[in-house]
C-alpha positions in Angstrom: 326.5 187.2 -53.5 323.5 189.8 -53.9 323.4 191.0 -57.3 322.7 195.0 -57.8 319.6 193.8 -59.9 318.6 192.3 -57.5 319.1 194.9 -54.7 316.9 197.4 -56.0 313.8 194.9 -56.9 314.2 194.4 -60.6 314.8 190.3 -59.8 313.7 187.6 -58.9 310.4 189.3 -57.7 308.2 191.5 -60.3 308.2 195.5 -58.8 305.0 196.6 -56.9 304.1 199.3 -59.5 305.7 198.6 -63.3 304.1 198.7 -66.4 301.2 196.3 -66.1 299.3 197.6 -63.7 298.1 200.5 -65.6 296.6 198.2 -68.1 294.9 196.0 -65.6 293.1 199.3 -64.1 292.1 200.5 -68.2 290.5 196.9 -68.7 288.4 196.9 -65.5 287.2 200.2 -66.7 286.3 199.2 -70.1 284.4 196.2 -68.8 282.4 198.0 -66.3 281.4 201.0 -69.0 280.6 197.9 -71.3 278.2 195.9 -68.3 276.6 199.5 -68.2 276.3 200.5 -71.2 274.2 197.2 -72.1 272.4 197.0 -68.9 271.0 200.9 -70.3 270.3 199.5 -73.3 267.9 196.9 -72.5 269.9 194.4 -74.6 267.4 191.0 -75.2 264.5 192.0 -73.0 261.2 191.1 -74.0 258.7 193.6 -74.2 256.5 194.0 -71.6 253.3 192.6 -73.2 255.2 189.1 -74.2 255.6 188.7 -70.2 253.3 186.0 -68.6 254.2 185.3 -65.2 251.7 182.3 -66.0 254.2 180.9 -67.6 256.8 180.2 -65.2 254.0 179.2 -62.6 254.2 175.4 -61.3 251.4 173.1 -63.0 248.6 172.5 -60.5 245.6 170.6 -60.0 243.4 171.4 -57.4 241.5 168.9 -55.3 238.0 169.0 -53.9 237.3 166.2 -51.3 233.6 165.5 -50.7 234.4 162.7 -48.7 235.1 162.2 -44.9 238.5 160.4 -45.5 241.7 162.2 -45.3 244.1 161.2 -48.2 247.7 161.6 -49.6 248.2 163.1 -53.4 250.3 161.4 -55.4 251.6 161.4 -59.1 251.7 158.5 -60.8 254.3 157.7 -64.0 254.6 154.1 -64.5 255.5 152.3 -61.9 257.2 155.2 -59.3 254.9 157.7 -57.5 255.9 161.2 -56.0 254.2 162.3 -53.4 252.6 166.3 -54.3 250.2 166.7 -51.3 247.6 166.3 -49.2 243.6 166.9 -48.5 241.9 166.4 -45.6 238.0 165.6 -45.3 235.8 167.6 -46.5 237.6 170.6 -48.1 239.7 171.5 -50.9 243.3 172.0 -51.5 245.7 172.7 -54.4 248.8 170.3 -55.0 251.7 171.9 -57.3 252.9 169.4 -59.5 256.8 169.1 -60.1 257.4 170.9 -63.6 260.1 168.1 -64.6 257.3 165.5 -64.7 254.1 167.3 -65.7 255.7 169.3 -69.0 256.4 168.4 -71.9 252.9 166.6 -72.6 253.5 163.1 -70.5 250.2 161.5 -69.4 249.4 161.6 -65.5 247.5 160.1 -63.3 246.2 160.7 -60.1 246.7 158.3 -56.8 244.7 159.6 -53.6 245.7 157.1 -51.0 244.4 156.7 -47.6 246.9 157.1 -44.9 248.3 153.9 -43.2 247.7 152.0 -46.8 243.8 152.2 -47.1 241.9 151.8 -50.1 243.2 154.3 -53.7 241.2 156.1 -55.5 243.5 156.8 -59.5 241.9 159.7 -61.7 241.6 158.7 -65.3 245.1 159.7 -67.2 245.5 163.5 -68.2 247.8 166.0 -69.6 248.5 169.4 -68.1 247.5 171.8 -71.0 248.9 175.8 -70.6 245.9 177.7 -69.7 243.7 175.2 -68.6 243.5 174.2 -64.9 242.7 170.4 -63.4 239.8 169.7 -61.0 240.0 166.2 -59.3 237.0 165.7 -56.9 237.3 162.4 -54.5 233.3 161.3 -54.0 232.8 159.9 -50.9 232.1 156.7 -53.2 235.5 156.4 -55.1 233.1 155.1 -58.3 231.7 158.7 -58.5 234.9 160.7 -58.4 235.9 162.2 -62.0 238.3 164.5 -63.2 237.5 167.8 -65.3 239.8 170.1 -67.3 238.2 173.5 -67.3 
C-alpha cells in the first residue's frame, strides 16, 4: 500500500527543489567572489624585479667539437650514465642537463663516447654554478680537451 507521503514526493526520494538547494547556489557564489577577489589582489606574487626566468632554465653545458669524430654526450654519476646529447664533427652544440641530477651541487662529469663503442673522452669533474655557463671542447687529441667555467 502507497502511503500519501509518499504520493506526493516527500518519501523515500528527496523533492527536486527543497531547502538545500538554495544554499548550494549561495556557496558557489561566495567561492567564486572569493577566487576573484584574490586573483585581483595579487595575493603571493613576487614583484616583478624578483623574476628571473634564468632561474627555471635547464642547466646546460655547451659543447665545441674541434675534432672530426662524431660523439654521444653523456652524464656521468657513479657508475650509471644518462645520455643528454649529441655533437657531430666539427661544430658545436648545447646539451641540457636533467635538473634532478645537475642541482643541488653534485659533482659531474662528462663522457663523450664514439658511436658503436669507440674510444671516451671524460671532462675533469664539475659543478653547475647559477650564473656561470660550462664549455667542454673535445680536441681532436682527447689529451688536449679541457673544460672551462666562464
Amino acid at each position: 500500500m502507497v502511503q500519501a507521503s509518499q504520493r506526493r514526493g516527500e518519501g523515500a526520494f528527496p523533492p527536486r527543489y527543497g531547502k538545500y538547494t538554495g544554499t548550494i547556489k549561495h556557496s558557489g557564489t561566495v567561492l567564486i567572489a572569493v577566487l576573484v577577489a584574490g586573483c585581483a589582489a595579487g595575493a603571493g606574487r613576487p614583484g616583478a624585479d624578483s623574476f628571473r626566468p634564468e632561474a627555471f632554465a635547464a642547466p646546460s653545458v655547451e659543447v665545441k667539437n674541434r675534432g672530426w669524430t662524431e660523439f654521444t654526450i653523456y652524464l656521468a654519476q657513479g657508475s650509471s650514465r644518462f645520455r643528454v646529447g649529441t655533437v657531430s664533427g666539427v661544430s658545436e652544440a648545447r646539451v641540457l642537463l636533467p635538473r634532478n641530477l645537475a642541482d643541488g651541487g653534485a659533482t659531474l662529469v662528462l663522457l663523450a663516447a664514439e658511436p658503436g663503442g669507440g674510444s671516451e673522452v671524460r671532462s675533469p669533474p664539475f659543478e653547475i654554478m647559477p650564473d656561470r655557463q660550462v664549455v667542454w671542447v673535445l680536441e681532436a687529441d682527447p689529451n688536449r680537451s679541457h673544460l672551462s667555467i666562464r
